[in-house]
N, C-alpha and C positions, 0 to 999 in steps of 0.2 A: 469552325468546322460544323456542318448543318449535320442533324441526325440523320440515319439510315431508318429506312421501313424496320418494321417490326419482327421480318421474317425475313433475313435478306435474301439467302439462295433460293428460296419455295418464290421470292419476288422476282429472282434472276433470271429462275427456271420460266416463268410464264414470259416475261419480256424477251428472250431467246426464242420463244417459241410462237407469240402472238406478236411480234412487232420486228420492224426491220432497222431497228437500234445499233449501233453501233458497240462493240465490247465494251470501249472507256467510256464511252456513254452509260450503259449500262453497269459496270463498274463504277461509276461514279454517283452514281444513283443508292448503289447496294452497299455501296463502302468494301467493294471488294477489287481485291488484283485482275488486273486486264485477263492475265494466263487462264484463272480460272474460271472467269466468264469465258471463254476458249474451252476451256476444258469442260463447260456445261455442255454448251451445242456441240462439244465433240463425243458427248456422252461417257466419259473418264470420270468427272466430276458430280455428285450431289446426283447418282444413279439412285432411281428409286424416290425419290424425292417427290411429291404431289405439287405444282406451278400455283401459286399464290395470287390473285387477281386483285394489283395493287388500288385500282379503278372502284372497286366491289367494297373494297374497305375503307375507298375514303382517302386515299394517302396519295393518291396519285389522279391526276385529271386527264381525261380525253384529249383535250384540245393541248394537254403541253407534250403528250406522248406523241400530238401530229405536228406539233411547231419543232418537236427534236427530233422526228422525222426527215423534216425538210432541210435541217439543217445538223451537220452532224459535227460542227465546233460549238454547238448549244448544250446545256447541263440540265438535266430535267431537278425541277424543283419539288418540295415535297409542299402539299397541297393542305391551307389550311382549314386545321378543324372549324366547322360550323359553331360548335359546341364548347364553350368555355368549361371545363371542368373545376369547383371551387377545387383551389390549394390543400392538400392535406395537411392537417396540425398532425407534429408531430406526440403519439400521445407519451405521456410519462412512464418512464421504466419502473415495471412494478417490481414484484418480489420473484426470486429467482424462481423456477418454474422446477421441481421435485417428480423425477417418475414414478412412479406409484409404489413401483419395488423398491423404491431407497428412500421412503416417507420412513418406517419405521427405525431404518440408522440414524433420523437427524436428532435427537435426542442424544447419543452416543456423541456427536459430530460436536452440538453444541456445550456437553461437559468437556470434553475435549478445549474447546475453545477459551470457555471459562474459564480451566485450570492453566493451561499454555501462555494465554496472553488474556488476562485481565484487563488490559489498558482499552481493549476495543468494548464499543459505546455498541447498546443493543440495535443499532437500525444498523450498522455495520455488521452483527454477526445474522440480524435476517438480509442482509443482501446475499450472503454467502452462502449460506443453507437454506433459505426459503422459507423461515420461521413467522412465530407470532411473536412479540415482546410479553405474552402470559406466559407462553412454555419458558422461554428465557427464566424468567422471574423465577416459574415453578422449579424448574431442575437446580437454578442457584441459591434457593431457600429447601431442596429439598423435600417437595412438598409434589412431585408431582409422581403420576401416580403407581409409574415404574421406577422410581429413584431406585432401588434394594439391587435391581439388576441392571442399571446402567454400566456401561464401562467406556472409559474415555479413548476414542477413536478420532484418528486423524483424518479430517472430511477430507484433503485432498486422495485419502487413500480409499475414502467411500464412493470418490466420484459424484459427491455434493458437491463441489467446485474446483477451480484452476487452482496450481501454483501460484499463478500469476494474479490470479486474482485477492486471494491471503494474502501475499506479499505485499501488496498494496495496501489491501486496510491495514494492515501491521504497521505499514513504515507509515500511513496518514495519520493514527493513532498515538505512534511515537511522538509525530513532530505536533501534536497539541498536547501532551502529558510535560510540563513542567520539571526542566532538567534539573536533577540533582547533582552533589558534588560528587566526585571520584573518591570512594571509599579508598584508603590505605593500605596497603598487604600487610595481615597480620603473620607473626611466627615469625622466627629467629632469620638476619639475614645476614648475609656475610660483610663483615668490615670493608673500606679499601684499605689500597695497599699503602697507601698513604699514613693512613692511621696506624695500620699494626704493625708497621717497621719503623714507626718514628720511634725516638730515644726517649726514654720515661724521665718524665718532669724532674728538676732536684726539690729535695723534703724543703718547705717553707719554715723560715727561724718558728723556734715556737715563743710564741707571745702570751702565753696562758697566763694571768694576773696569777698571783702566787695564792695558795689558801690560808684563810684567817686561821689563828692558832687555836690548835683545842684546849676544850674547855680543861685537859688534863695538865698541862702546861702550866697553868696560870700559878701564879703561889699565892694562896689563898692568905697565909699571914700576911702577909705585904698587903694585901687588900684590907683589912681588918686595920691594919697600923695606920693605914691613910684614916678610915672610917674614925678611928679614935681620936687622929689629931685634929680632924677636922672638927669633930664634938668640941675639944677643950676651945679651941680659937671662937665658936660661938657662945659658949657659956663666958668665957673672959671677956667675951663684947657685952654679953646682959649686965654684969656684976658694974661696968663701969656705966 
């Protein structure tokens, strides 16, 4: 599908009115419905309007406005530029663009940020608030030069940026921070029921080795009788 002129009714309006064009012609040309090419020349439509002189701009040639003239199952073409225009490079997206009256909240915006989600990297929180990576630094080392009366405001509710926009770096941030494991819920939880209606274990035999006899036990003459016979049975070895 070829482009439409640059103006198409104000195009419409002069070809209605300076040539004996046919509607779908004309339509066809404008990128508009037959009706209201109708509804031009019937004055209902595009009232008021100034007729745009497609000839004068370049977009339209003489001789094809008299070759669709002569013929009116012919399509009028759009008439190429002389002029090659270089391509525009697209340029790189700077840093978000701060009204004047909500420069003075991005400090609040970016403690905010700090403290809420740490995990976001600083050229992420100046794409969001419009920042420098010194103020970053300064307000997170406290060093900068309103720190005492800071207070942490949520930029989407300063109109520093979208929902949609946060959300984003957030969940980009997440998925390069390195997942840790799932913490365990501490504090008391309830058994099942498994466990607290089963039938308590029976007592294991007890096996405890028995305790060596105290020292009050012993009879100490019985110990002393040994010590003496054993003296005489060594002397009776020397003597022989």
């Amino acid at each position: 599908m070829s482009q439409g002129p640059l103006m198409p009714k104000a195009t419409a309006v002069w070809l209605v009115e300076n040539t004996s064009l046919s509607f779908e012609q004309i339509a066809d040309f404008c990128k508009l419905h037959p009706l209201e090419v109708k509804g031009i020349a019937d004055g209902e439509v595009a009232a008021g309007i100034k007729g745009l002189d497609p000839v004068s701009t370049g977009q339209l040639t003489r001789e094809e406005i008299d070759r669709a003239q002569g013929n009116p199952d012919y399509r009028l073409k759009m008439a190429q530029a002389k002029v090659q225009l270089p391509e525009m490079k697209r340029a790189k997206k700077g840093p978000r663009y701060t009204p004047v009256s909500r420069r003075h909240d991005r400090p609040n915006a970016i403690l905010w940020l700090l403290r809420n989600h740490p995990e976001l990297k600083d050229a992420q929180i100046m794409r969001l608030v419009g920042t420098t990576k010194t103020t970053i630094q300064q307000i997170r080392d406290r060093t900068h030069w309103n720190s005492n009366a800071l207070q942490p405001i949520d930029p989407v509710t300063l109109g520093l940026t979208s929902q949609m926009d946060l959300d984003f770096e957030v969940q980009r941030a997440s998925k390069d921070r390195p997942q840790t494991d799932a913490v365990e819920p501490q504090g008391q939880t309830l058994m099942p029921a498994e466990v607290s209606t089963a039938p308590e274990p029976e007592p294991f035999p007890d096996r405890t080795p028995p305790r060596p006899a105290r020292e009050a036990d012993i009879d100490v003459d019985s110990v002393f009788a040994k010590l003496k016979q054993l003296k005489r049975t060594d002397d009776h070895d020397d003597e022989e």
